[in-house]
N, C-alpha and C positions, 0 to 999 in steps of 0.2 A: 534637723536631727543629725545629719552627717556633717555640720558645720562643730555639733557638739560631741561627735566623735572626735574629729580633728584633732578638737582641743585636750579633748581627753588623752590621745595618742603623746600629744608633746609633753601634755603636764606627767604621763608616765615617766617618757622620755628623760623627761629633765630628774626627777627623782632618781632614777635609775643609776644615769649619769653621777650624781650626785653620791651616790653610796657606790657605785666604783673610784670616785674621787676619796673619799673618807676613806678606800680598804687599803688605798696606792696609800695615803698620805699617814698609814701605819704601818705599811710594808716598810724594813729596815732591813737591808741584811747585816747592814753591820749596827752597831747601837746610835753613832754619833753620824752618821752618814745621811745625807737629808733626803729625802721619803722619794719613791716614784712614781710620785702622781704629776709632779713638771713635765714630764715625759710625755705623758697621755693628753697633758695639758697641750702642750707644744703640736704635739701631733693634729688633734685638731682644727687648729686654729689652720694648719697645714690644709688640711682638707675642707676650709672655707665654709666650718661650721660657725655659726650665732655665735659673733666674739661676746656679746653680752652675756649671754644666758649662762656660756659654758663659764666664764669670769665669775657669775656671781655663785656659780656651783660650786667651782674650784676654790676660792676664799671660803664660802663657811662650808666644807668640807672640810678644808686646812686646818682652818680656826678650831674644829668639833676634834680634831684628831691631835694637833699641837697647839693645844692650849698655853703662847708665851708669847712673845716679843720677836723672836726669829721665826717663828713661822708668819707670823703679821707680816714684818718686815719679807720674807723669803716669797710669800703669795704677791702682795702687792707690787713687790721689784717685780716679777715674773708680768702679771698684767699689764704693767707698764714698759714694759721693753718689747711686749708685742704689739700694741697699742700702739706704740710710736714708729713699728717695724710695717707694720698693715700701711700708716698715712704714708709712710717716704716710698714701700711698696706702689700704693695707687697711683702716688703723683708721678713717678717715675714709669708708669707699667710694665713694671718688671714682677713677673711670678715670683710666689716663694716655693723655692724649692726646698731638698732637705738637706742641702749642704746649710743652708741662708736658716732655716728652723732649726739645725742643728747649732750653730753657733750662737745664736740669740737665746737658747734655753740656757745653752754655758755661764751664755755673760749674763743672764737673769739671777745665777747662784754666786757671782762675783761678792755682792756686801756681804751676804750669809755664810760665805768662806773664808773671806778678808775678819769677819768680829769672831769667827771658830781662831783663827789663828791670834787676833790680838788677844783676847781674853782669854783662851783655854790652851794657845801654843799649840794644838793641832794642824801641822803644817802637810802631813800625810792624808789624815781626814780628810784636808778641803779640796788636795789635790783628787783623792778616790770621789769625792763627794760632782765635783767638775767632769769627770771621765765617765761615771755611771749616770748619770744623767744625762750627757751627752749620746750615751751607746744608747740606752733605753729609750731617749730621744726617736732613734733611727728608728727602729724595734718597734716602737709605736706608730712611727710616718708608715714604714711600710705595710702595718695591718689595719691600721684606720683607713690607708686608701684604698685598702681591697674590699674591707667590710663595708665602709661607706662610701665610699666614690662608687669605683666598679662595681661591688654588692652582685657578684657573682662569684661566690663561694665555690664553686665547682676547678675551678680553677685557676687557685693560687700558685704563684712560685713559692721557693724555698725561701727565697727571701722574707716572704708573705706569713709563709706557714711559721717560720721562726718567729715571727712580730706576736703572729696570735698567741704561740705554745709562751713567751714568755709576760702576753699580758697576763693568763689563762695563772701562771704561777704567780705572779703578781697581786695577782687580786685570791687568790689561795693562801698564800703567806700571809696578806692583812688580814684573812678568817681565821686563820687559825692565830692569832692574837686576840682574839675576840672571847670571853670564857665570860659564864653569867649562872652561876651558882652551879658549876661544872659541867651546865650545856656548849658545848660550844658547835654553834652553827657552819663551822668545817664541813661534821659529819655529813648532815643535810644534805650540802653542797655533792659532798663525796658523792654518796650513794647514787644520786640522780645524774649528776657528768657521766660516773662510769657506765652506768646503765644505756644514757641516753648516747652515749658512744657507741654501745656494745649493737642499738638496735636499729639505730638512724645514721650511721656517720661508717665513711668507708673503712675498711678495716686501718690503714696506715694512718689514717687521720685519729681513728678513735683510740689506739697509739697514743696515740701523740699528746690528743687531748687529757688523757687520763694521766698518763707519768707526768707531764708538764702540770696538773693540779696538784700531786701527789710529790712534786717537787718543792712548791712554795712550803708544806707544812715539817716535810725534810728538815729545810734550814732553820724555821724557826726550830722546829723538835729535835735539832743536832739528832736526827733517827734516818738514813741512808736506805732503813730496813723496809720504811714505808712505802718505798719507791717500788720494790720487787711485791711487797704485800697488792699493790694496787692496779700490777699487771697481771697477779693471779684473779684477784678477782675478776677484771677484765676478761678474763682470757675463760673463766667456768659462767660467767655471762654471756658470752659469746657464743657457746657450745651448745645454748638452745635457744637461738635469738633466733632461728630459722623456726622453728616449732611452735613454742608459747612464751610470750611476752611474761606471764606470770612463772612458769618454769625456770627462765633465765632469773628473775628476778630473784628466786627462793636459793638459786647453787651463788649467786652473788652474794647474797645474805649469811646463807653456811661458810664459805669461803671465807668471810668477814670476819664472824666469828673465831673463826679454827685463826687464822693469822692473830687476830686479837688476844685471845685465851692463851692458846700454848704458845707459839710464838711470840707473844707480846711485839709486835710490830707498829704498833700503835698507841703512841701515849696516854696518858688520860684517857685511857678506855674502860669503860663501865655501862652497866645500863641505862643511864643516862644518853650515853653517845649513842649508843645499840637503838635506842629510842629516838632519835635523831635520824642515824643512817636507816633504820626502819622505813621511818617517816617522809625521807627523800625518796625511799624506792616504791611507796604506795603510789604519792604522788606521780610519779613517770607510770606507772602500772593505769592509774585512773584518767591517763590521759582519753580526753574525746579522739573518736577516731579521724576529724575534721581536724584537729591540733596537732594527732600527731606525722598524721599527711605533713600539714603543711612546717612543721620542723622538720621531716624527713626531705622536703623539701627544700631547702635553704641549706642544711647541714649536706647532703647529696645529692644535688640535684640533675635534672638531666639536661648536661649542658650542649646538646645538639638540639633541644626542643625546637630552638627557635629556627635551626636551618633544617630541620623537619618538617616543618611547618610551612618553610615558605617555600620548600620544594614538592608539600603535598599539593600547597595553593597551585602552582603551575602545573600540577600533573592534571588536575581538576578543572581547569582551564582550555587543555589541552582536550582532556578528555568531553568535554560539555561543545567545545568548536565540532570534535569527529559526530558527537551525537545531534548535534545540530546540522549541520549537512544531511546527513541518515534522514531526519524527519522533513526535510524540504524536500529531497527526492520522494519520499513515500506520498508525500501531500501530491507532487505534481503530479505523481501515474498516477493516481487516484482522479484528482483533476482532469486529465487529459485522458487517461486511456491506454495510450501506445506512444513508440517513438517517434520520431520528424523522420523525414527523409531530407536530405541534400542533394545539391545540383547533380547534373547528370551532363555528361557532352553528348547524350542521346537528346536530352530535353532542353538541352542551349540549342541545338541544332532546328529542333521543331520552332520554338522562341525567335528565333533567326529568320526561317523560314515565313511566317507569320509575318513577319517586322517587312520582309523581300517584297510579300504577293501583298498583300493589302495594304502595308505605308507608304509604302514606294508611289511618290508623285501627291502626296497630303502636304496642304497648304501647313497642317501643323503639325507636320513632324519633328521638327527641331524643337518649335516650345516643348512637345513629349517629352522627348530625347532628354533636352535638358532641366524639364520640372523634373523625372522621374529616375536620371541615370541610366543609361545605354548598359554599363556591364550589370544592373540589378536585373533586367528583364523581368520587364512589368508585366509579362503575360505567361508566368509562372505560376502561380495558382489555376489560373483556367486549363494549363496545358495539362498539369498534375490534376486536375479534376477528372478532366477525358482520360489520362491514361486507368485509372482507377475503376474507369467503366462507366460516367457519369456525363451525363450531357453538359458539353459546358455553357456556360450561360454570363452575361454581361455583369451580373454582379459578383463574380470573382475577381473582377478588375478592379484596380485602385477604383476609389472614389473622384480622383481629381482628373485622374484619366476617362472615366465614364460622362464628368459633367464638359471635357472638351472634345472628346472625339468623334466624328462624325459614320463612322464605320464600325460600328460595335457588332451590327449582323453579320457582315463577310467578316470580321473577325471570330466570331463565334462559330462561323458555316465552316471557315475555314481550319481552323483546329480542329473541329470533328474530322475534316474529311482527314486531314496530315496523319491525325494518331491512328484514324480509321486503316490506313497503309501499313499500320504496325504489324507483324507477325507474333507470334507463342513468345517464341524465344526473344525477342528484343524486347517485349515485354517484362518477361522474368530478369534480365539481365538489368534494365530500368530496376526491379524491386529489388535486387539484389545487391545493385549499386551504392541504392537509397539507404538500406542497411546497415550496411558497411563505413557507407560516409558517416551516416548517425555517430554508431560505436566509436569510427576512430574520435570525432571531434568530441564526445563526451568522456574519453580517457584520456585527450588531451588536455580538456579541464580537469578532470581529477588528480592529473599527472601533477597538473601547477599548482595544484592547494596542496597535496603530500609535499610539495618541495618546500611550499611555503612554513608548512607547517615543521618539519623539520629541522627548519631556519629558527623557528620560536625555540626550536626545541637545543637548540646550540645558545641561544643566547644567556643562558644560565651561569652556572659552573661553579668554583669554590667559592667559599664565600672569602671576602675581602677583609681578612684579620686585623692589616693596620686599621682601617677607618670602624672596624667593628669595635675594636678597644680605647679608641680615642671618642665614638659614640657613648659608650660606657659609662666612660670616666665622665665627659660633661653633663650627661643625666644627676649620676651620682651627686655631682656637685648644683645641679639644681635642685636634691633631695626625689626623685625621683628612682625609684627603686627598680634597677635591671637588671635579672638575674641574667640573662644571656642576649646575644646580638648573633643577628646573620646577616649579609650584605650579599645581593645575588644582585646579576645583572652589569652594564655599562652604564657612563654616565647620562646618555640618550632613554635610557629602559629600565632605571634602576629600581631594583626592589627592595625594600630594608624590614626585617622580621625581628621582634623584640619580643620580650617574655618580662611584664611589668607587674608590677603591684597593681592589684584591683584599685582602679579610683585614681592612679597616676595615671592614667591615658588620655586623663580630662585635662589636664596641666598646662596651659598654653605654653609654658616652658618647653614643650617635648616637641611641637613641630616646628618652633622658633629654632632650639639646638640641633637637630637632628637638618633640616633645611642648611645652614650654615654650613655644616662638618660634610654633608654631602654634596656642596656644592652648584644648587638643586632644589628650587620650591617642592618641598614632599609633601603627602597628605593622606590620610591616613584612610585606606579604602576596604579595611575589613577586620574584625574583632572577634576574635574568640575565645572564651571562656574556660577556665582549667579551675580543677576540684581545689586547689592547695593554696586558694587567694591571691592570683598569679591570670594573667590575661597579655593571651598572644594577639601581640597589635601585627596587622602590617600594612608599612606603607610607602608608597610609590611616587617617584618622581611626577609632579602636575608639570602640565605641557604648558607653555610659554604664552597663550592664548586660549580665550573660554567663549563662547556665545551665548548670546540673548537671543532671542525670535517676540517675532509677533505672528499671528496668523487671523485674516481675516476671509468670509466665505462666504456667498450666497446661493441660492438654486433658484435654477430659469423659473418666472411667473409660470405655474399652473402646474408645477410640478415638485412631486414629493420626495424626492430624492436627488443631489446634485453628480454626474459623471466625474466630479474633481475630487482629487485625494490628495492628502498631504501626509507626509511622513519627516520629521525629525527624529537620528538615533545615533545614538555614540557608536562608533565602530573600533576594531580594536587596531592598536598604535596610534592612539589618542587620534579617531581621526573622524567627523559628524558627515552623516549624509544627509542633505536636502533633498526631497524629492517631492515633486509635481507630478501627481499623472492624470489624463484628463482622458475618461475613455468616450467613445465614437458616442455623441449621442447625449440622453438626459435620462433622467428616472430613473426607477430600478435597477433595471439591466446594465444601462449604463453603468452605474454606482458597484453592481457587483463583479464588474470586469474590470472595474478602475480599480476597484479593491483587490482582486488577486494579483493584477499587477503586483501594484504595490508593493505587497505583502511579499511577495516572490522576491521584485527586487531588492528590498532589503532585504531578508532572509538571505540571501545567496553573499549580500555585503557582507554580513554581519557573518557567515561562514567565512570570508575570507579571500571568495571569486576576487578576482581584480574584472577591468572593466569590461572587458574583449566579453570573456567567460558568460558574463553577470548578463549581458545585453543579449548574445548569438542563443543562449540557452533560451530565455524566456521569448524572445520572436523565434523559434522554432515551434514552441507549446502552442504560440499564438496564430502562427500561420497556420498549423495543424487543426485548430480548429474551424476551420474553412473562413467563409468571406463576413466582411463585418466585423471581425473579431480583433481588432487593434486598439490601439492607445497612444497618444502622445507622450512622450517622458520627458521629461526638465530636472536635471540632477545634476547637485552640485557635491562637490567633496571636499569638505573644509582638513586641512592638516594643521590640528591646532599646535603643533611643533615647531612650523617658521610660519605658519599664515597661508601656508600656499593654497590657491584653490583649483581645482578639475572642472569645467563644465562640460555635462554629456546632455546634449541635444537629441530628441530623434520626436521632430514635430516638434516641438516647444517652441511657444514665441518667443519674441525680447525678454532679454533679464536685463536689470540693473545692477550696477556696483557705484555706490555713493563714494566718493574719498571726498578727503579734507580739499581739494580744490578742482572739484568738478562730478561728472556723473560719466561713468564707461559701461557704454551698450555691449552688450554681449548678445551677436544675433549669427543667426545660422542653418542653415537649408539642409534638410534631414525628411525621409518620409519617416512617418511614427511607426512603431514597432509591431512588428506581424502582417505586414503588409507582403513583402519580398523576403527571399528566403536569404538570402546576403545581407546584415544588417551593417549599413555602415553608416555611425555617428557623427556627429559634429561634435571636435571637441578642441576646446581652447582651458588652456591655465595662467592665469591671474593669482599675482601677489598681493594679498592684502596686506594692509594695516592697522594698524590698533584705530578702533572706530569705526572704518569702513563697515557699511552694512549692505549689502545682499538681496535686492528682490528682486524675484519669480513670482510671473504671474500665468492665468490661466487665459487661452485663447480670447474668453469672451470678454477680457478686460482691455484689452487691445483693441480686439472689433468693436466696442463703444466707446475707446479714445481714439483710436490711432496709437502705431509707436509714437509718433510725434507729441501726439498729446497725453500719451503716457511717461514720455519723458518730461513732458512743462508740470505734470502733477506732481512726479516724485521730486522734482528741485523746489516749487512750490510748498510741499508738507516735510520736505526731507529736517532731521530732527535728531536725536541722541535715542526718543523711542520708538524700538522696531514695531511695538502693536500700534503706538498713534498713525505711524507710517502708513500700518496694513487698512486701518479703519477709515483712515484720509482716502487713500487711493481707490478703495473699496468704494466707498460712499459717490467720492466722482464719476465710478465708471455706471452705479445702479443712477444718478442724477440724468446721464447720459443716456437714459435709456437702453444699459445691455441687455441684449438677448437672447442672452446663453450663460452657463453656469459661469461663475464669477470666482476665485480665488487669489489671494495676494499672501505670501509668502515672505516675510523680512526678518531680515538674519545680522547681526552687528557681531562681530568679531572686536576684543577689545584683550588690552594685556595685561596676563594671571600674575607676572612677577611683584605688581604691586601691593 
């Protein structure tokens, strides 16, 4: 059905065409002076419309209008001088410009000037006949390429506007030649231009349009008078074009009349013509209101739509980042309760003290020391227990600290007794501290997302005019209809916002051309719809690199839910996060803490945290909720702009990165998050490559290979598919017997330019 519109649009098209061809190829101003329709001829072909179609329009147009031998001869020289103008064109790749169109229309009219002068001795004719066709020439290049190339009528120069105003008479002058038992379809014409000027077209333009119709019937009616009759009516049109469309219509009508009658301003005027010009202003009066939008449209349109448009998209952008932050905050107090507390040199000091009387002389106090980190002080949850009023007890200690230490009771006796020493006041001064540190470090995150955000907000600015009008213009010429362009953004971030014909947005022409002229794989990331047949595209520079994934997963025998969670999400500056998180544990519980993770850590990504922000926030919530309450995390941060990648470690085992000549482990010692109230990550960045792929796995795929023998699996199945990858490795580690939740994560990075 919309294949049979298409056809219907062109075969309009060419009809159309075709009887503005027949109105040029009767338009004369002088009797002997050869017609200007070569003009409009010329012009197109300029503007890289169908040399065939417009060829076979332009001949029997010629032939229907000068029915002889010179106009045969005068069409087909013309066809054939641009015919052979287009092949030396292409082979050469040299444009046609309108010095190069203007010259070739000249020497088109050479035989047809050469037999006026041998046979009739018109030697001034042929010369006048060479010079108007040449100027008209121009006069047509430059409003064929505003109409149809650019086709953003809002915005013509003078040069433009004078091409139209003298089509506009042109094709006036061939109607008013036209007379058919003393109808003559002028009127019609009249009545409806003026109108549709007076109600859809800006006042200068409607001007313009009107007197430049009301010119062509001038010359032929040697009547001067007509010109002035047809800016009165214009002008008592006009005077209730704000009010009623029918009101205006009836003082145009009178006007007409009164010029007609008493003035005689108008030739051949009778009721016949009256019945004519009648007839053109029901017409414009019965327009649907769907028609006359979209003529008002095209004739005045609004040509900042389009950087309206792409500056509402980033306000909405901006604004959906602030509301998203709002609702992660809201979810976590909800979640959690109250705020964290931070260190204290009250509670380093008790920490210290602890580490003095009861490590002091432990066969394994350095393995501690350095499994757990000396500046984290691993006896910070218990100390923060007791001060709070709470017995402390052995499972606020690490876990890895609890299954080596041989001293877990003098340490538990011993913290009572230290806090027990505490007074009122060092007390208060502890909570007051805890407060404060809170506040500061969570307005110092907020501090770095307003800055960030600010930054998005500079990145904008005027739109970029040259590359906007040379976008235009190449649509135009692949028949793609743009009424306006905006160009925001750098070439790193670029945004391009168009205002197109409904149904050209599908055009594969439009991100072939638009890619090219920007410099820039672009792609079209959002569409909106406007009343007047017109649809705002926009779209954005694609990043240099895209990914694939596979994800494969299991839960430990005997239980119904797995602690491993996975997350792949676009972030914004084209940038993906992987994340693992594996929380303490299996079943339920486990699953619903892995899940808030998660969820938290992306959220706070996808706000715009950076990494520091994103980690110190959620192992606070975590530690907050006393012992037990941690997670593993394994997050990586793909930058599909060069490849680069971020690994953030905190517990996570080995990951892989596959390249074209080898396998690079990426490993590193981290307790997992919410264990200590200092989070300090492991983090290493890696450049990938086109291909390279990405796996993270979960604890328990390790403990039933080995790293060692998870690295001979991923060279073993390694492959171009990232799920075969996850399913292979998957499969070997449940063959092995694991016994613990299982998850495998594969991520291929490969490159968008092609």
């Amino acid at each position: 059905m919309r294949d049979f519109g298409v056809i219907f649009r062109r075969i309009a098209a060419t009809v159309l065409l075709g009887f503005v061809f027949y109105l040029l190829a009767r338009a004369r101003i002088i009797k002997y002076i050869i017609p200007l329709s070569a003009g409009l001829f010329s012009a197109l072909i300029y503007c890289r419309k169908n040399y065939y179609i417009i060829s076979l329009s332009y001949v029997i147009a010629y032939l229907l209008a000068n029915m002889n031998y010179l106009g045969l001869i005068s069409s087909l020289t013309l066809i054939a001088v641009f015919g052979i103008a287009k092949l030396v064109h292409h082979k050469l790749a040299v444009p046609m410009r309108i010095a190069f169109v203007t010259v070739y229309c000249a020497a088109a009219q050479l035989p047809e000037c050469i037999l006026q002068i041998v046979f009739n001795g018109r030697i001034v004719v042929a010369i006048a006949s060479v010079a108007q066709s040449a100027i008209f020439c121009v006069l047509c290049c430059y409003a064929c390429y505003a109409c149809t190339v650019r086709m953003r009528s809002g915005k013509f120069s003078y040069d433009e506007k004078a091409g139209i105003f003298a089509i506009i008479a042109a094709v006036s002058l061939g109607l008013s030649t036209i007379s058919l038992w003393q109808f003559m379809p002028y009127y019609i014409f009249l009545g409806s231009i003026v109108l549709i000027s007076a109600l859809y077209m800006r006042r200068l333009a409607g001007i313009g349009a009107s007197v430049a119709y009301a010119l062509g019937a001038a010359i032929q009616f040697r009547s001067l008078e007509s010109v002035g009759a047809v800016l009165l009516i214009w002008a008592a049109a006009v005077c209730f074009s704000s009010l009623n469309k029918w009101l205006s219509a009836l003082s145009e009508m009178g006007v007409f009349v009164l010029c007609g009658y008493i003035f005689k301003c108008f030739p051949s005027f009778g009721w016949r013509n009256m019945l004519l010009f009648t007839i053109g202003l029901t017409g414009v009066v019965l327009l649907t209101k769907s028609t006359a939008r979209r003529i008002k449209s095209v004739l005045s349109p609004d040509t900042d739509s389009a950087l309206k448009y792409a500056l509402t998209r980033e306000r909405d952008i901006i604004f959906n980042k602030i509301n998203g932050m709002s609702n992660i905050f809201l979810d976590m107090s909800r979640a959690f309760g109250k705020e964290i507390s931070a260190d204290t040199e009250y509670e380093k000091a008790i920490c210290e003290d602890l580490e003095r009387k009861v490590c002091k002389g432990c066969d394994k106090r350095e393995s501690c020391v350095n499994l757990c980190e000396r500046d984290n002080h691993i006896f910070l949850p218990m100390v923060r227990r007791a001060l709070s009023g709470c017995v402390p007890v052995q499972d606020d200690l690490p876990l890895l600290v609890i299954s080596k230490c041989d001293r877990l009771s003098d340490l538990t006796q011993c913290c009572a007794e230290e806090v027990g020493k505490a007074d009122g006041a060092a007390l208060r001064r502890v909570d007051m501290s805890r407060g404060s540190a809170a506040v500061a470090s969570q307005t110092e995150s907020v501090g770095k997302l307003l800055a960030d955000l600010v930054t998005d907000l500079g990145r904008g600015g005027a739109s970029d005019e040259v590359l906007a009008a040379a976008i235009g213009d190449e649509l135009g010429y692949n028949n793609i209809a743009c009424r306006n362009v905006a160009v925001l953004g750098r070439e790193d971030g670029r945004q391009i916002s168009l205002s197109l014909r409904r149904g050209d947005e599908d055009k594969k022409a439009l991100v072939r051309s638009v890619s090219r002229l920007a410099g820039s794989k672009m792609r079209i990331t959002d569409l909106s719809d406007e009343r007047d047949g017109y649809v705002n595209v926009l779209m954005s520079s694609a990043p240099d690199f895209d990914v694939i994934y596979g994800v494969a997963s299991a839960v430990k025998s005997g239980e119904e839910a797995a602690g491993d969670t996975v997350s792949l999400a676009r972030l914004m500056r084209d940038r993906v996060s992987c994340i693992l998180c594996d929380g303490m544990g299996s079943g339920r519980a486990a699953e619903k803490e892995s899940l808030l993770t998660l969820r938290s850590v992306e959220g706070f990504y996808k706000a715009g945290f950076d990494d520091n922000a994103v980690l110190a926030l959620i192992n606070r919530y975590l530690s907050a909720r006393g012992s037990e309450k941690f997670c593993a995390l394994d997050i990586c941060i793909i930058d599909l702009t060069d490849g680069s990648a971020q690994f953030v470690k905190l517990g996570g085992v080995e990951s892989y990165i596959i390249h074209s000549n080898g396998i690079e482990v990426v490993s590193g010692s981290a307790l997992p998050i919410g264990i200590l109230d200092e989070v300090k990550p492991y983090v290493k960045k890696v450049k990938l490559r086109d291909g390279d792929i990405v796996v993270m796995v979960s604890d328990g795929v390790i403990d039933a290979l080995t790293p060692q023998g998870a690295e001979y699996i991923v060279r073993s199945v390694a492959g171009g598919n990232p799920q075969r990858l996850s399913d292979g490795l998957l499969a070997s580690a449940i063959k092995n017997g694991a016994g613990d939740d299982t998850t495998v994560l594969a991520v291929k990075i490969f490159n968008n330019r092609d």
